[in-house]
C-alpha positions as CSV (number, residue, x, y, z in Angstrom):
1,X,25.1,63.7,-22.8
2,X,25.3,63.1,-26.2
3,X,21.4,63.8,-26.2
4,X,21.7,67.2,-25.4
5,X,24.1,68.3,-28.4
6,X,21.0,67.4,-30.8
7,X,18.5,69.1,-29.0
8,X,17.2,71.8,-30.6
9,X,16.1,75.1,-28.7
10,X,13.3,75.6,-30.8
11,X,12.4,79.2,-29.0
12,X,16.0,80.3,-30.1
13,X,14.7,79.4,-33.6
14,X,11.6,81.2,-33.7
15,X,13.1,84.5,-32.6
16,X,16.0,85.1,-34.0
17,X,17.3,87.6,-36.7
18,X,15.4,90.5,-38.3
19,X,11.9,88.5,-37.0
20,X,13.3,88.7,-33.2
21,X,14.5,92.1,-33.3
22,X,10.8,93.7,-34.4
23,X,8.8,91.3,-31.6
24,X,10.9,93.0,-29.2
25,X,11.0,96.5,-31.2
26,X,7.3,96.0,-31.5
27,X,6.5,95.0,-27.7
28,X,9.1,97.6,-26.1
29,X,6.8,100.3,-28.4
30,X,3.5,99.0,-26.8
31,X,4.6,98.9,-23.2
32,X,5.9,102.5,-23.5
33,X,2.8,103.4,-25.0
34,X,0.7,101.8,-22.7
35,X,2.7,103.4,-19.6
36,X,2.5,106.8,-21.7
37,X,-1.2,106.6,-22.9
38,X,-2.1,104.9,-19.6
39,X,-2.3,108.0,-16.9
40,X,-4.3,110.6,-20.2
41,X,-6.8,107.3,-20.2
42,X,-7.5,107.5,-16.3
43,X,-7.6,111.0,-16.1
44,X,-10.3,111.5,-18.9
45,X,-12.5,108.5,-17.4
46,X,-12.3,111.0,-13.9
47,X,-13.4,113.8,-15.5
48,X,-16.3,111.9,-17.6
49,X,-17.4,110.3,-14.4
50,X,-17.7,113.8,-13.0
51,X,-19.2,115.5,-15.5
52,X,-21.9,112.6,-15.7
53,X,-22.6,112.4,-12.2
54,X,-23.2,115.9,-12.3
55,X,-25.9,116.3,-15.5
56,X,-27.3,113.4,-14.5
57,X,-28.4,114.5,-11.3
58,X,-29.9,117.8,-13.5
59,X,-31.1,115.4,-15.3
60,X,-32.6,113.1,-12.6
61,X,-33.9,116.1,-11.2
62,X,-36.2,117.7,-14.2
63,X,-37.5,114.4,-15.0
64,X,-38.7,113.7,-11.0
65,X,-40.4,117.2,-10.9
66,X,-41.9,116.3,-14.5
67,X,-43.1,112.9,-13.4
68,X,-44.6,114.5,-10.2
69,X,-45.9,116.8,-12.0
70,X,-47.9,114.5,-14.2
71,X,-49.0,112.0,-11.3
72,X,-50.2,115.2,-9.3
73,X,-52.5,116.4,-12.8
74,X,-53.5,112.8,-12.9
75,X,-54.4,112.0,-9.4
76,X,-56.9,115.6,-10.3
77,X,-58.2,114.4,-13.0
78,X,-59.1,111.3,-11.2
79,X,-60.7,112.9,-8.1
80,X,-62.8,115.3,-10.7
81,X,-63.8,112.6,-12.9
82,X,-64.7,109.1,-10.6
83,X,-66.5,110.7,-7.6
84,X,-69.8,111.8,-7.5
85,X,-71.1,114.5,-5.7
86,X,-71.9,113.3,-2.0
87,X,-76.0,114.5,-1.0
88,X,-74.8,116.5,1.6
89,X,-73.1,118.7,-1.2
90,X,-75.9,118.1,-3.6
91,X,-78.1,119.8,-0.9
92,X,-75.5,122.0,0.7
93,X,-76.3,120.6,3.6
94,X,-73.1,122.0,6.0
95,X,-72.8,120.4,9.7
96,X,-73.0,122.8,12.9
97,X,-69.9,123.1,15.0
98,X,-71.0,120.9,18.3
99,X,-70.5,122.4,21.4
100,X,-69.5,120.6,24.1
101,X,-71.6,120.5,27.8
102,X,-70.0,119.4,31.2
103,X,-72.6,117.6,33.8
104,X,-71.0,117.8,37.4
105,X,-71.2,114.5,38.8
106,X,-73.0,114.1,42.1
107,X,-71.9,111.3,44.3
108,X,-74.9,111.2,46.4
109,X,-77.4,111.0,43.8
């Protein structure tokens, strides 16, 4: 018992007076702040997720057709330059449709 009358509260000590009253001043600002600021925050990151997601698929878009653009000129340029002419176009040689024949089939023969 006669401990506990010469124990300190050494919290008590750290917080008290002028210093105590602006921690709480100072925390009770931010929390309001924060609760104030916090709904504005959310609501902008919606409408910059939206407005991304929607460019971006412009976006997306123009570069796909310009990429399939190039691969199709490519792929050309490839056909064109890499194989040579076949003999049957050198000599423009062109196949006949066939025609096709029926034989009857005989049993007895």
């Amino acid at each position: 018992m006669i401990n506990h009358h010469f124990r300190r509260n050494l919290l008590l000590q750290r917080f008290t007076g002028i210093k105590g009253s602006l921690a709480f001043i100072l925390g009770l600002c931010i929390i309001i702040l924060a609760l104030i600021a916090l709904p504005f925050l959310l609501l902008f990151g919606a409408i910059s997720f939206l407005i991304l997601s929607l460019f971006g698929r412009v976006y997306l878009k123009q570069k796909m057709n310009q990429f399939h653009q190039a691969q199709e000129t490519f792929r050309q340029s490839q056909v064109d330059d890499e194989l040579p002419p076949t003999p049957f176009e050198r000599d423009g040689f062109t196949p006949k449709q066939r025609q096709g024949q029926t034989f009857e089939h005989d049993p007895n023969a």
